[in-house]
N, CA and C atoms as an extended XYZ file, in Angstrom:
582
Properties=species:S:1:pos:R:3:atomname:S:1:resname:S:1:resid:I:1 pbc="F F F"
N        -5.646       18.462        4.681 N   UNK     1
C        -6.466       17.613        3.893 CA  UNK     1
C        -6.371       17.895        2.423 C   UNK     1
N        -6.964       18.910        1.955 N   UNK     2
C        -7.091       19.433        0.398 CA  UNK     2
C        -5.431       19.585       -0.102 C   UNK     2
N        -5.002       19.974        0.727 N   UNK     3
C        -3.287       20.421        0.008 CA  UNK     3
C        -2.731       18.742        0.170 C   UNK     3
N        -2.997       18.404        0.896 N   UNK     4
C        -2.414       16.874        0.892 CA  UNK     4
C        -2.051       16.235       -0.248 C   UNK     4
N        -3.481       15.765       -0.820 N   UNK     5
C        -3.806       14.883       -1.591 CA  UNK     5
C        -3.781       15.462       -2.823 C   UNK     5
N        -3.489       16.900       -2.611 N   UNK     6
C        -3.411       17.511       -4.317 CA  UNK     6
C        -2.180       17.434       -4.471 C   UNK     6
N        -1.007       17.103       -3.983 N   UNK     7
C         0.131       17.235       -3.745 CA  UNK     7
C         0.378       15.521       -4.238 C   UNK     7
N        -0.265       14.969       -3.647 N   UNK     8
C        -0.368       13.334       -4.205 CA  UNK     8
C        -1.045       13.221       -5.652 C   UNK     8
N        -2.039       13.996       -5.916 N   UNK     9
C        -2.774       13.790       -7.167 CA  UNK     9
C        -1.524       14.088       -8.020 C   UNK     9
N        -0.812       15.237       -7.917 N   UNK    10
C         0.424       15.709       -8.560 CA  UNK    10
C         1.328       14.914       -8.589 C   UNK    10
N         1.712       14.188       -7.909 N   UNK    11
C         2.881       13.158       -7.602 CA  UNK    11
C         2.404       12.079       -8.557 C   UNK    11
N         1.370       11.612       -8.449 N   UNK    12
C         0.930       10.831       -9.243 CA  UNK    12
C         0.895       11.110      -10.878 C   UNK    12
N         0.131       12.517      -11.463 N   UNK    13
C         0.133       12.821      -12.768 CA  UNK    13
C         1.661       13.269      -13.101 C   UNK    13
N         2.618       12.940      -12.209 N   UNK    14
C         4.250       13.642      -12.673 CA  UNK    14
C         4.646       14.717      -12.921 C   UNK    14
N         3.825       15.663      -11.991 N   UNK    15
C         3.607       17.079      -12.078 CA  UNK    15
C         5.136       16.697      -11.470 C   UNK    15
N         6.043       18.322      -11.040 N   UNK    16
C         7.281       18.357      -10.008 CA  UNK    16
C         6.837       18.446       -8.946 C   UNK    16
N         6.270       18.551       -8.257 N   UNK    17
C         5.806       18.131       -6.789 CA  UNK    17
C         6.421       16.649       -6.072 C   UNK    17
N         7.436       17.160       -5.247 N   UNK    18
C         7.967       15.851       -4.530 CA  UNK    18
C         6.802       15.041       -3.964 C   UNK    18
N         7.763       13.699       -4.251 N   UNK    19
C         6.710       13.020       -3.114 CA  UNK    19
C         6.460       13.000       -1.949 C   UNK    19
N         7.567       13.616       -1.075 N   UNK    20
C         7.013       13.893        0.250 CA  UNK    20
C         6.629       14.631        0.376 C   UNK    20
N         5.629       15.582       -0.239 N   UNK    21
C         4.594       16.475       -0.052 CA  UNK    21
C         3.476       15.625        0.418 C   UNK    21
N         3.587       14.606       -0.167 N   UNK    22
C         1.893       14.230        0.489 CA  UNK    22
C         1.955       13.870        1.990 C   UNK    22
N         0.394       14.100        1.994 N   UNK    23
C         0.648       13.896        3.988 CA  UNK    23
C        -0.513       13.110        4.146 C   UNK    23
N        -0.662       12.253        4.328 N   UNK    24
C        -2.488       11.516        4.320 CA  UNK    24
C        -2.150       11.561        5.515 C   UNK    24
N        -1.451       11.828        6.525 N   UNK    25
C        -1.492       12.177        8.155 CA  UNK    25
C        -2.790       13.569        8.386 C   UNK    25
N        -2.573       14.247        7.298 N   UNK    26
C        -3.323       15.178        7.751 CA  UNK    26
C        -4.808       14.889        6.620 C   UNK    26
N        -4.716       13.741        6.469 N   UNK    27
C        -6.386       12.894        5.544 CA  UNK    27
C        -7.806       12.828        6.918 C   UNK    27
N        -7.881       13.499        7.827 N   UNK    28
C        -8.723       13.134        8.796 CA  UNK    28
C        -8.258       12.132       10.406 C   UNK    28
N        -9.544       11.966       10.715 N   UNK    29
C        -8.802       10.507       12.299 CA  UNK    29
C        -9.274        9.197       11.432 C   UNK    29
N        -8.135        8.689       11.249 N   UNK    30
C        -7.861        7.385       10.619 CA  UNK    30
C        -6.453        7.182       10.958 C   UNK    30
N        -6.449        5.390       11.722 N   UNK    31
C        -5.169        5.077       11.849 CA  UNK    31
C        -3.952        4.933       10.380 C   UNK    31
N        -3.317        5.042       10.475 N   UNK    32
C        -2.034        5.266        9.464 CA  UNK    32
C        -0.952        4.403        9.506 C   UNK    32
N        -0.164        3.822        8.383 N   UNK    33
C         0.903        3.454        8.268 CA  UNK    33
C         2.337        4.362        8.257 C   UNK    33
N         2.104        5.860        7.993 N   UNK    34
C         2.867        6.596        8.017 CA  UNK    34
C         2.512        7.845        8.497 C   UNK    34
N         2.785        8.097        9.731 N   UNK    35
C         2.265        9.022       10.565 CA  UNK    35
C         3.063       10.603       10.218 C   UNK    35
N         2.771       11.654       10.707 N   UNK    36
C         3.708       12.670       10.531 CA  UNK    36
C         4.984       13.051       10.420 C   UNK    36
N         5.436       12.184       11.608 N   UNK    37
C         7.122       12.135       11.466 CA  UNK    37
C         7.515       10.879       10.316 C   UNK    37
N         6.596       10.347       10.038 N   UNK    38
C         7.369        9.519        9.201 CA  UNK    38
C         7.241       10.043        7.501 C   UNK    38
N         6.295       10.880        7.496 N   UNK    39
C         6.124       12.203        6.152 CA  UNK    39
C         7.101       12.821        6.140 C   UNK    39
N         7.823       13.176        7.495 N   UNK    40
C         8.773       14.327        7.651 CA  UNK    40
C         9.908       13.550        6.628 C   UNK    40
N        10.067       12.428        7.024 N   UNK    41
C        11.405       11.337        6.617 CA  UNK    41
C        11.380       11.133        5.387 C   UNK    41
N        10.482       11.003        4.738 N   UNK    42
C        10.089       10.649        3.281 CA  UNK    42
C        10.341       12.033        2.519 C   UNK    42
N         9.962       12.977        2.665 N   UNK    43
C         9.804       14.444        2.191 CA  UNK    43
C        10.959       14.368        1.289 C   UNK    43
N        10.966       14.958       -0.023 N   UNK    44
C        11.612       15.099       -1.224 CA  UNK    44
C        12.269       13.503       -1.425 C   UNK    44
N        12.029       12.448       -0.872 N   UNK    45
C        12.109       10.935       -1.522 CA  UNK    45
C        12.006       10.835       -3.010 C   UNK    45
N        12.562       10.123       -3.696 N   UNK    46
C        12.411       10.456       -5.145 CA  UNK    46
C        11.981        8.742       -5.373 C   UNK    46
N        10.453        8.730       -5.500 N   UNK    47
C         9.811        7.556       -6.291 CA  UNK    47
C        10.663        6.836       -7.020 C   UNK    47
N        10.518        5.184       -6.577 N   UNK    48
C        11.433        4.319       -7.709 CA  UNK    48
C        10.212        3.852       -8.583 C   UNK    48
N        10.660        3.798      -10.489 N   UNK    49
C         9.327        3.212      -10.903 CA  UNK    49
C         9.465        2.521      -11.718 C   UNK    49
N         9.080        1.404      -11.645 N   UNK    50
C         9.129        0.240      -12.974 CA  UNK    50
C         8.329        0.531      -13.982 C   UNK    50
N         8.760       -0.478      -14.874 N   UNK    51
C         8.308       -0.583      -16.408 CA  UNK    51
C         7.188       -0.339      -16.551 C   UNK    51
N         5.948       -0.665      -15.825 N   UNK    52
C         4.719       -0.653      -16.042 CA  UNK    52
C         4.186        0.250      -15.514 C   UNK    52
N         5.056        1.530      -14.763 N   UNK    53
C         4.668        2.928      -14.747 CA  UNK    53
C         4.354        3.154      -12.918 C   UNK    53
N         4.088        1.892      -12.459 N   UNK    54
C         4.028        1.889      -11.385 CA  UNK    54
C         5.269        2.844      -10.542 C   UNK    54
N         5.118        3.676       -9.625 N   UNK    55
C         6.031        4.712       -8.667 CA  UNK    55
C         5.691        3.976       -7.175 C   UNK    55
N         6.783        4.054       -6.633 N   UNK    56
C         6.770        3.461       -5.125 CA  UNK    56
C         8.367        4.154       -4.206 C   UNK    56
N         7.691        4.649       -2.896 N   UNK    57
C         8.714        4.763       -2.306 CA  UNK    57
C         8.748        3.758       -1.229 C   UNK    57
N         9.576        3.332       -0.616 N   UNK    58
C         9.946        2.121        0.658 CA  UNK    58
C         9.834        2.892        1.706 C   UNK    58
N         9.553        3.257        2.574 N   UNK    59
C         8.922        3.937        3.851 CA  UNK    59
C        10.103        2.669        5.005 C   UNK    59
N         9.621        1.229        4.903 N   UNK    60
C        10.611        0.422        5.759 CA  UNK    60
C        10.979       -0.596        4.839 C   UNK    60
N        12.228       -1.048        4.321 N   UNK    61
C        12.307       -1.907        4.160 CA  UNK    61
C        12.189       -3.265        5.058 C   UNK    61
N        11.479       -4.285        4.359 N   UNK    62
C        11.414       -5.522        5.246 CA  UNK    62
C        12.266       -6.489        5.152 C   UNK    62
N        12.671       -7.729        6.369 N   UNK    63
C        13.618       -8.301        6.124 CA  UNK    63
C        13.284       -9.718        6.228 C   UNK    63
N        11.696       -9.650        6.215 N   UNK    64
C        11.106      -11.233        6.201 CA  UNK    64
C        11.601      -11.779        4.628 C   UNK    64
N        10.808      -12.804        4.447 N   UNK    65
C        10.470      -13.114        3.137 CA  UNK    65
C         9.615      -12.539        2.249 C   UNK    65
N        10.011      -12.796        1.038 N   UNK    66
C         9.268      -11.937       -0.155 CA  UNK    66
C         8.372      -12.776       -1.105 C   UNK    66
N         7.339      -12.192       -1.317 N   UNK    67
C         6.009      -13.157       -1.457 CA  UNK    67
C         6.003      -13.909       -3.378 C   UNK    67
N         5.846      -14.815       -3.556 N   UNK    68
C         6.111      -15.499       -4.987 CA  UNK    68
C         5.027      -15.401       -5.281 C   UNK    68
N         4.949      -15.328       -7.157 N   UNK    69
C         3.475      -15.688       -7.545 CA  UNK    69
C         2.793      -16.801       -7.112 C   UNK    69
N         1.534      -16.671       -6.847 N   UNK    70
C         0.558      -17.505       -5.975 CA  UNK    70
C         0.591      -17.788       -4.832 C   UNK    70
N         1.220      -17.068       -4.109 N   UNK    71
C         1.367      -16.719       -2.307 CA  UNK    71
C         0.034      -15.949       -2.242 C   UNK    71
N        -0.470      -16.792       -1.215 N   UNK    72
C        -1.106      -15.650       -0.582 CA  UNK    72
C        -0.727      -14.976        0.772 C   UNK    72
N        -0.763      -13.223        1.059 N   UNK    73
C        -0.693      -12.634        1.584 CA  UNK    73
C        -1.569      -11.844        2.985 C   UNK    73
N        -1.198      -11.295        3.665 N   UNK    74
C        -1.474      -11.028        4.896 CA  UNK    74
C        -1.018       -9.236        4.645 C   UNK    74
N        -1.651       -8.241        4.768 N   UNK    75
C        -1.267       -6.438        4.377 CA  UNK    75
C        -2.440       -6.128        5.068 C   UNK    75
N        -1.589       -4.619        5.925 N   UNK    76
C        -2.107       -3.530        5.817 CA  UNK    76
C        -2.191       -2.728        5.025 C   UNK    76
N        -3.963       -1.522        4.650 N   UNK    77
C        -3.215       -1.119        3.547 CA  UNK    77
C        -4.402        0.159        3.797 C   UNK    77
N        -4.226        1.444        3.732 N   UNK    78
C        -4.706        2.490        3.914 CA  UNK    78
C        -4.271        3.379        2.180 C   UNK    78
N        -5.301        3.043        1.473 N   UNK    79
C        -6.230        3.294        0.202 CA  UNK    79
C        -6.314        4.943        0.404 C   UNK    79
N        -5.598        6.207       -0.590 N   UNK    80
C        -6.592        7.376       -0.849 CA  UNK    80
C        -6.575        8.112       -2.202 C   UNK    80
N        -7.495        8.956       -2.213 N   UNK    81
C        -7.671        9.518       -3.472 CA  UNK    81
C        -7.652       10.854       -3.432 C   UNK    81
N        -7.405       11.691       -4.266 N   UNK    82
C        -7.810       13.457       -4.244 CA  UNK    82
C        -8.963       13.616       -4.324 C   UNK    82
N       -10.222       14.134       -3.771 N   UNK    83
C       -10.987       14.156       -4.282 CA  UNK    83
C       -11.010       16.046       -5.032 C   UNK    83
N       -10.241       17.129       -4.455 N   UNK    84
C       -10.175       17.966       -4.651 CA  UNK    84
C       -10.681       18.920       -3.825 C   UNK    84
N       -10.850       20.342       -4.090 N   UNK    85
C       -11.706       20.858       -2.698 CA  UNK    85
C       -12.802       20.875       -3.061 C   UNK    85
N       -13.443       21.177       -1.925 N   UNK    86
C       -12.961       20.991       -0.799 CA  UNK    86
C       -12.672       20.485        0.420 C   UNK    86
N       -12.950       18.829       -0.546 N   UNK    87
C       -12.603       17.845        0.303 CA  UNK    87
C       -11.316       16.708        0.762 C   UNK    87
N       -10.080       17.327       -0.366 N   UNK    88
C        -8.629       17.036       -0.918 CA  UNK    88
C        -8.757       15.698        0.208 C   UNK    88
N        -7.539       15.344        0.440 N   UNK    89
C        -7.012       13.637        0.758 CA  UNK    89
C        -8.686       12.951        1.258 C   UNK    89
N        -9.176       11.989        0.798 N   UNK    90
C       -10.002       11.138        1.086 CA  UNK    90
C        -9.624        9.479        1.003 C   UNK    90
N        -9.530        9.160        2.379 N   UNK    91
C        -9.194        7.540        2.499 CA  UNK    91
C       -10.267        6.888        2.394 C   UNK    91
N       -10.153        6.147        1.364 N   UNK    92
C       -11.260        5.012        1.319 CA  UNK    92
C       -11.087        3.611        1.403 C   UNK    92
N       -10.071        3.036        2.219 N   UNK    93
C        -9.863        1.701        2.513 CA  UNK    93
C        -8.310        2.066        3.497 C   UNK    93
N        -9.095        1.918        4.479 N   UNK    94
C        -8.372        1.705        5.766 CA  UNK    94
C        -8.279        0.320        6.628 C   UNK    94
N        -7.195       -0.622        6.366 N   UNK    95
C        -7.595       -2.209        7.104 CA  UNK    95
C        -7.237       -1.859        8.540 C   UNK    95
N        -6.341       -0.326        8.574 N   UNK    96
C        -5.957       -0.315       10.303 CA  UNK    96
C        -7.172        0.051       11.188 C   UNK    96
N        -7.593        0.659       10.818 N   UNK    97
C        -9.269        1.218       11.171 CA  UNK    97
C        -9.937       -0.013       11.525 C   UNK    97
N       -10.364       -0.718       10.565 N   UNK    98
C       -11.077       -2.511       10.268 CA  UNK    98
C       -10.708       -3.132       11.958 C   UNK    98
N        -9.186       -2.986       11.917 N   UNK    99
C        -8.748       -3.795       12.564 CA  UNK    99
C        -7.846       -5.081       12.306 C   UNK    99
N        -7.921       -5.308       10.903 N   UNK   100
C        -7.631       -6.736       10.037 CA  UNK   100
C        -7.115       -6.534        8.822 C   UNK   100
N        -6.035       -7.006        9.006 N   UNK   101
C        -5.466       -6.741        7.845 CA  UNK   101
C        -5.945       -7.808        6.342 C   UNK   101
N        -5.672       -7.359        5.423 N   UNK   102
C        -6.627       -7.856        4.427 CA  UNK   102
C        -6.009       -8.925        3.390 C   UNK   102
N        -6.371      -10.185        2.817 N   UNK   103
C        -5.596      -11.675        2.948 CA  UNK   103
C        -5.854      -11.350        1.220 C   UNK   103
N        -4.974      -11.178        0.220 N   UNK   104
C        -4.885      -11.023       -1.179 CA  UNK   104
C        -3.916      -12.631       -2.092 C   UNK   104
N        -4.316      -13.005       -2.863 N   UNK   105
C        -2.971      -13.995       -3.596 CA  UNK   105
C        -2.718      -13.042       -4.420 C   UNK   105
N        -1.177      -13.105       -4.409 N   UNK   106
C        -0.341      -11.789       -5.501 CA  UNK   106
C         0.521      -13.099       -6.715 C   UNK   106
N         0.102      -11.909       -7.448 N   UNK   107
C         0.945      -12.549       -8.628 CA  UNK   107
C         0.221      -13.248       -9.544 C   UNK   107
N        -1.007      -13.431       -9.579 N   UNK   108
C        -2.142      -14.215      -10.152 CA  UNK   108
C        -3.117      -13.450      -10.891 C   UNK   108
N        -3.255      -12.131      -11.066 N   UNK   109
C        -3.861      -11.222      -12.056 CA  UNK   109
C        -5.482      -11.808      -11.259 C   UNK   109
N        -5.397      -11.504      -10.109 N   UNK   110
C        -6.939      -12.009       -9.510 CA  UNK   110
C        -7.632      -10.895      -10.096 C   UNK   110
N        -8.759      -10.948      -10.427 N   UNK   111
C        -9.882       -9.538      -11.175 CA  UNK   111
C        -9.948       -8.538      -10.139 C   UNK   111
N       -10.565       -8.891       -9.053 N   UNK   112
C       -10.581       -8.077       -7.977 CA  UNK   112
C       -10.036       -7.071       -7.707 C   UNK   112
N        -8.477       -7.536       -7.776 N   UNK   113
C        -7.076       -6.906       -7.243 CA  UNK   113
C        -6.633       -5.875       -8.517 C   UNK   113
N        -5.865       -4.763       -7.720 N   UNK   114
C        -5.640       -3.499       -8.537 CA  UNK   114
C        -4.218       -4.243       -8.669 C   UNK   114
N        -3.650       -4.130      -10.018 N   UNK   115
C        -2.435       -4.470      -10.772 CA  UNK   115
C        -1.785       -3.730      -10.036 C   UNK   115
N        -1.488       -2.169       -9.875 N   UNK   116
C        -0.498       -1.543       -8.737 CA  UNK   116
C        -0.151       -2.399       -7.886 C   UNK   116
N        -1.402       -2.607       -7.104 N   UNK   117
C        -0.968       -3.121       -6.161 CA  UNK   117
C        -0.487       -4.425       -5.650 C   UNK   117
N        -0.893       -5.158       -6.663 N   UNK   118
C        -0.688       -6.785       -6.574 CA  UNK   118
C         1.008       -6.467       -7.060 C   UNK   118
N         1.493       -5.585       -8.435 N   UNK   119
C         2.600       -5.574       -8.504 CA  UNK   119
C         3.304       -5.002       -7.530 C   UNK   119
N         3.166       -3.942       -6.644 N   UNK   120
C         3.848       -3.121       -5.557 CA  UNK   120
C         4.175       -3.989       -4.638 C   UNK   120
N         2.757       -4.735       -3.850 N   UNK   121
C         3.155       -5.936       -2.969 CA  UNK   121
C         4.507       -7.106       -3.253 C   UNK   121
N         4.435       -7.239       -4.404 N   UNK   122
C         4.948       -8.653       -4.952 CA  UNK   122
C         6.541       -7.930       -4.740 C   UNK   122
N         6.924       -6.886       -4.879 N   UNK   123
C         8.309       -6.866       -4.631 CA  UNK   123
C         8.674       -6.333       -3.347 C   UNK   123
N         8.024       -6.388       -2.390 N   UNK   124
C         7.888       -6.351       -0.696 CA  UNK   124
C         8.598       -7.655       -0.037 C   UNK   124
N         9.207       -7.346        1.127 N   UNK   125
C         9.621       -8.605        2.354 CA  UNK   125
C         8.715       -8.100        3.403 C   UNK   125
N         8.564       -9.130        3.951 N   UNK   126
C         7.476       -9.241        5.259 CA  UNK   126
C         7.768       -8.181        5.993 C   UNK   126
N         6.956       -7.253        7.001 N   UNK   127
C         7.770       -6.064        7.766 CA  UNK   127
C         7.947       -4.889        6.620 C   UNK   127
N         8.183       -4.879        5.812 N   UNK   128
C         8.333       -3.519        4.795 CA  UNK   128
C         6.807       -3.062        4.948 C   UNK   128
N         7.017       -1.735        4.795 N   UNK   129
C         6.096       -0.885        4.239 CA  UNK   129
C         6.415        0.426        3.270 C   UNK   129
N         5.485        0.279        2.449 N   UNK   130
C         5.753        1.028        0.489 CA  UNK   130
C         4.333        1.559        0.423 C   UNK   130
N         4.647        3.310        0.244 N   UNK   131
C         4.055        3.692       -0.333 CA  UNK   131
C         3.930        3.622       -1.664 C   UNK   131
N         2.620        3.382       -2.893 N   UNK   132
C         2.694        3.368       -4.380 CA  UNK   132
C         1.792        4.523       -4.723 C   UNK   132
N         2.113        4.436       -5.756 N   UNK   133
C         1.403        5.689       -6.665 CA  UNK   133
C         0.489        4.738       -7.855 C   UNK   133
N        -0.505        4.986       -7.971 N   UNK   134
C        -0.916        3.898       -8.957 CA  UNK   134
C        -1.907        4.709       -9.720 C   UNK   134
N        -1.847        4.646      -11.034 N   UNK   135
C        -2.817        5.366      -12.072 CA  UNK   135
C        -3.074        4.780      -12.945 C   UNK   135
N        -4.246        5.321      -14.160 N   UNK   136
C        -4.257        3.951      -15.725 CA  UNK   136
C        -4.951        3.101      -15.300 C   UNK   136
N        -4.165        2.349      -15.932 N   UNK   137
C        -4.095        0.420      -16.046 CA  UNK   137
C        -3.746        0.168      -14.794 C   UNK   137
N        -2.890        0.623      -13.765 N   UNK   138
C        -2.592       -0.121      -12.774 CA  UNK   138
C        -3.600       -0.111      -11.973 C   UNK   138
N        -4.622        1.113      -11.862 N   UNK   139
C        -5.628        1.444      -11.079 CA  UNK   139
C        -6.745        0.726      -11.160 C   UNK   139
N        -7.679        1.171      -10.316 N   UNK   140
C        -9.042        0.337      -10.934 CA  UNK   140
C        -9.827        0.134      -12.254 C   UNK   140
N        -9.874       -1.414      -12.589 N   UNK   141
C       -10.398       -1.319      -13.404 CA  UNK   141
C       -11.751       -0.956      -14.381 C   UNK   141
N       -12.358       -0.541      -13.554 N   UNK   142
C       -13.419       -0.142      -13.476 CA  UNK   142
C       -13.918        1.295      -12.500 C   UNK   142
N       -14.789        2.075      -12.986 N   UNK   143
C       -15.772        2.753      -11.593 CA  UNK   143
C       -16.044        2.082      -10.879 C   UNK   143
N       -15.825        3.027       -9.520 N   UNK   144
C       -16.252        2.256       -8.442 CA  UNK   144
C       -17.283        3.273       -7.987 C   UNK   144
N       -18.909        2.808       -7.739 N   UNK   145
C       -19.368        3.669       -6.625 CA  UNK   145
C       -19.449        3.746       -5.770 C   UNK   145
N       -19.972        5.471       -5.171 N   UNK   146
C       -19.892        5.939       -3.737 CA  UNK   146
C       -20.805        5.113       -3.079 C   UNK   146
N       -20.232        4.866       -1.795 N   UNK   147
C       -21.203        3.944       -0.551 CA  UNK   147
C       -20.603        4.381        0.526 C   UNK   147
N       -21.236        4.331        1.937 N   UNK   148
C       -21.049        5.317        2.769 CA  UNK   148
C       -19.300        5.103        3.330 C   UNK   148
N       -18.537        5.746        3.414 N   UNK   149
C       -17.457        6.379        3.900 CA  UNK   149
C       -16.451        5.838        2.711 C   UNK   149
N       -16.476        5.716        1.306 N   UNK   150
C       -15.760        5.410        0.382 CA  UNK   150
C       -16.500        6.597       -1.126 C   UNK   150
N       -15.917        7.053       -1.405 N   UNK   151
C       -16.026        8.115       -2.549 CA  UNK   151
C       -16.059        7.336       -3.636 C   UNK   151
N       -16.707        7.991       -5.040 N   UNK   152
C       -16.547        7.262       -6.152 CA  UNK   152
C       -15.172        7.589       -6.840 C   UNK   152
N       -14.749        6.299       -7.229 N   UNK   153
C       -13.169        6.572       -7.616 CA  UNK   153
C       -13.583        6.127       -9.657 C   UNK   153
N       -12.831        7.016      -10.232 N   UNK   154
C       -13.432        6.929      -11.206 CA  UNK   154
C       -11.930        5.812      -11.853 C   UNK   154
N       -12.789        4.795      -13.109 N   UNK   155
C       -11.544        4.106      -13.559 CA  UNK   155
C       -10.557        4.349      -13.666 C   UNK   155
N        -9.204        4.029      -13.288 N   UNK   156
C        -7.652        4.315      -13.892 CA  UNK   156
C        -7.040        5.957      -13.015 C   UNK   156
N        -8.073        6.180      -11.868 N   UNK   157
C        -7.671        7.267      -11.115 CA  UNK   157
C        -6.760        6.950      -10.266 C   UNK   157
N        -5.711        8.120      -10.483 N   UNK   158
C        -4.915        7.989       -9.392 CA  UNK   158
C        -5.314        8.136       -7.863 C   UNK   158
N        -4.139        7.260       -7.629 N   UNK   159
C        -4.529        6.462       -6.529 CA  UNK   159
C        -3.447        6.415       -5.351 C   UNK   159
N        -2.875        6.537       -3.926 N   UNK   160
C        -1.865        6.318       -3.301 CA  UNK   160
C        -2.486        5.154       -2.067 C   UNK   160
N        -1.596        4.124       -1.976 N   UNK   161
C        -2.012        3.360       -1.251 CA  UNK   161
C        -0.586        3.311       -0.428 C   UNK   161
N        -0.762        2.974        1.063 N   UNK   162
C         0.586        2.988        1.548 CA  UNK   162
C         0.176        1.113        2.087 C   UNK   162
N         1.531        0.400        1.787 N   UNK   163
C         1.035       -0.879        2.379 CA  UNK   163
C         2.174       -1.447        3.188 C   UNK   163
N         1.115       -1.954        4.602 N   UNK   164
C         2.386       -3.019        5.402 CA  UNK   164
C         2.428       -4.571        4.896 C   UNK   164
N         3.243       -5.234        4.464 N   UNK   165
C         3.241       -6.677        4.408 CA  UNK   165
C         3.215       -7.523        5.652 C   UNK   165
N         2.200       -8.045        6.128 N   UNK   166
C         2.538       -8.423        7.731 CA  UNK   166
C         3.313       -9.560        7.825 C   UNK   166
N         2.506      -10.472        6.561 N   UNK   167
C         2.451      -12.275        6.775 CA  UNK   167
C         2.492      -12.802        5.319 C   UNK   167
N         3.178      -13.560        5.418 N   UNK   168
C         3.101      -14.696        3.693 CA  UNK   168
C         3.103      -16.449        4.801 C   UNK   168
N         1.985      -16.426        4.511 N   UNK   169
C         1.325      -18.149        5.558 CA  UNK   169
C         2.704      -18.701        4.593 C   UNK   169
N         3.133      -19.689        6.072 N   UNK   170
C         4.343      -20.884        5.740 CA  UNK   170
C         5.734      -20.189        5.277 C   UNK   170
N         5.896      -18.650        5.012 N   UNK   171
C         7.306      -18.308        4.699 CA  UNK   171
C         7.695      -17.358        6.267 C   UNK   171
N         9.045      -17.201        6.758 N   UNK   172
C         9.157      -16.789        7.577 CA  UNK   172
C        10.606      -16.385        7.403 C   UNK   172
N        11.422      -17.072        6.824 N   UNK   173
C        12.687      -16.866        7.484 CA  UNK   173
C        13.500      -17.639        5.826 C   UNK   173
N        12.076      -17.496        4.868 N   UNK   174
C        12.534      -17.739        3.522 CA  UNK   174
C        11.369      -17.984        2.376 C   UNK   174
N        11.693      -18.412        1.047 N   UNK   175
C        10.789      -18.551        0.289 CA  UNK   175
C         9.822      -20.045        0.785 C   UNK   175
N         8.854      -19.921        0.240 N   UNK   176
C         7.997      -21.180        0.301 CA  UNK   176
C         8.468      -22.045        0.464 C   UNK   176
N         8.551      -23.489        0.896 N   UNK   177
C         8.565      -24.705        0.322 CA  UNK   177
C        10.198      -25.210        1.258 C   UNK   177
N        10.839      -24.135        1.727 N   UNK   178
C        12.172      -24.673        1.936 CA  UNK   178
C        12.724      -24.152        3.184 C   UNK   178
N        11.762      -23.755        3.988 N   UNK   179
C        11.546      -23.735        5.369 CA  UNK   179
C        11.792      -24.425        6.505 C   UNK   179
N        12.472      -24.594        8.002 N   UNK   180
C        12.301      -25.286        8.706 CA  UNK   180
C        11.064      -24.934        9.528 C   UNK   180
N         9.869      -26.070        9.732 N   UNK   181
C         8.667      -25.244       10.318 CA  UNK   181
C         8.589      -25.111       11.589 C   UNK   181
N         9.566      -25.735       12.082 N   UNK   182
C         9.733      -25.801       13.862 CA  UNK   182
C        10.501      -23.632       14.066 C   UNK   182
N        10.984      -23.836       12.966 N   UNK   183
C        11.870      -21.936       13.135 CA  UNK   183
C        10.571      -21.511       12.612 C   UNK   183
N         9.909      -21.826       11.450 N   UNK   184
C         8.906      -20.400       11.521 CA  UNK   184
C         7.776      -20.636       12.165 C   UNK   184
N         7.533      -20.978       13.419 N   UNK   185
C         6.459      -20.811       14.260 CA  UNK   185
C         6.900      -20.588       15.896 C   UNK   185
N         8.398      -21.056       15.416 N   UNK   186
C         9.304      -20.346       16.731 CA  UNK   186
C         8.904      -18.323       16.739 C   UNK   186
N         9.055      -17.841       15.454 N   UNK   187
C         9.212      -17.177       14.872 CA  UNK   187
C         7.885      -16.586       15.089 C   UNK   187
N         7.243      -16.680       14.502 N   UNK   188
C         5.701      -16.079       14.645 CA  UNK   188
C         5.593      -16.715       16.090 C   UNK   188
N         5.565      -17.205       16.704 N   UNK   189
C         4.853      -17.267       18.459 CA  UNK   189
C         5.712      -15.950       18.935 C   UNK   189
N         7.125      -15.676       18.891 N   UNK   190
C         7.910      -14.557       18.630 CA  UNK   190
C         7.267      -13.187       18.616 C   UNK   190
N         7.218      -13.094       17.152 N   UNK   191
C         6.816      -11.713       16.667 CA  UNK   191
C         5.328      -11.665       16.871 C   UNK   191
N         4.275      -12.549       17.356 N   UNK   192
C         3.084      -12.065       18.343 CA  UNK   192
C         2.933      -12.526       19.239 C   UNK   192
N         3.394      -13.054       19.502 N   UNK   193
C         3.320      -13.109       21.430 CA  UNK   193
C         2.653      -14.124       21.599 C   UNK   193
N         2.968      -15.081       20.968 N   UNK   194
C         1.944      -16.679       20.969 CA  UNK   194
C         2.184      -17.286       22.260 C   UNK   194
């Protein structure tokens, strides 16, 4: 737990601490996008990071479609923070837990939505899952307070969110708009068992 997420807090402030040090496997019983062996796989991964400071490693690349500004989206997404000891990795937004994965429009600077993550998502294909590193500006814009099983995350704190892209409604087998819809519902009855 505590070594986890200090290992992520580090990853995040650009300490040398690889990124596969972090383990939010060992964050408590909470379902996961990246379980132990899949920490093992990642371990010394070297973060890719764009312009806006954002760090992300690809855990799976996906081979659906990739979501355009003003798509809205369909993600799993298991949210944590350091809190330090001696309470180190603390998840505070788990949709696998929920049960439901959680429906965002990317690319639209919605207020709500953490810039990390709206940017992290936006360069995802359906089926991928990306861990990000998100701090600053990309992070919340604001304090958030504590309420029961979510910690107070203070503005612009780093942050690791690991996310699955499940669904982009109407893309399947391409971008928006240029779809055959008889294949993408062939497709989704398919990939859940419709």
């Amino acid at each position: 737990g505590a070594l986890a997420l200090a290992a992520a807090a580090a990853v995040c402030l650009g300490a040398a601490q690889p990124a596969g040090a972090i383990k939010l496997a060992d964050a408590g019983e909470h379902k996961l996008l990246c379980d132990a062996a899949c920490e093992e796989s990642i371990a010394g991964a070297e973060p890719t990071s764009t312009p806006s400071g954002l760090r992300f490693i690809d855990i799976t690349e996906g081979n659906g479609a990739a979501p355009l500004p003003g798509d809205q989206v369909s993600m799993n997404t298991v949210g944590s923070i350091d809190k330090g000891p001696p309470y180190g990795a603390v998840i505070f937004e788990d949709s696998l837990d929920r049960g439901s994965p959680i429906d965002i429009r990317v690319g639209t600077e919605e207020p709500l939505l953490i810039k990390g993550l709206d940017e992290g998502v936006m360069g995802m294909k359906m089926g991928g899952v990306r861990r990000l590193f998100i701090e600053g500006d990309l992070s919340y814009g604001k304090d958030i307070s504590p309420r029961p099983g979510i910690p107070a995350i203070p503005k612009g704190a780093p942050v690791v969110f690991d996310v699955e892209l499940v669904y982009i409604p109407g893309a399947v087998d391409g971008a928006l708009g240029g779809d055959d819809d008889a294949d993408d519902l062939a497709a989704l009855e398919e990939e859940f068992g419709l």
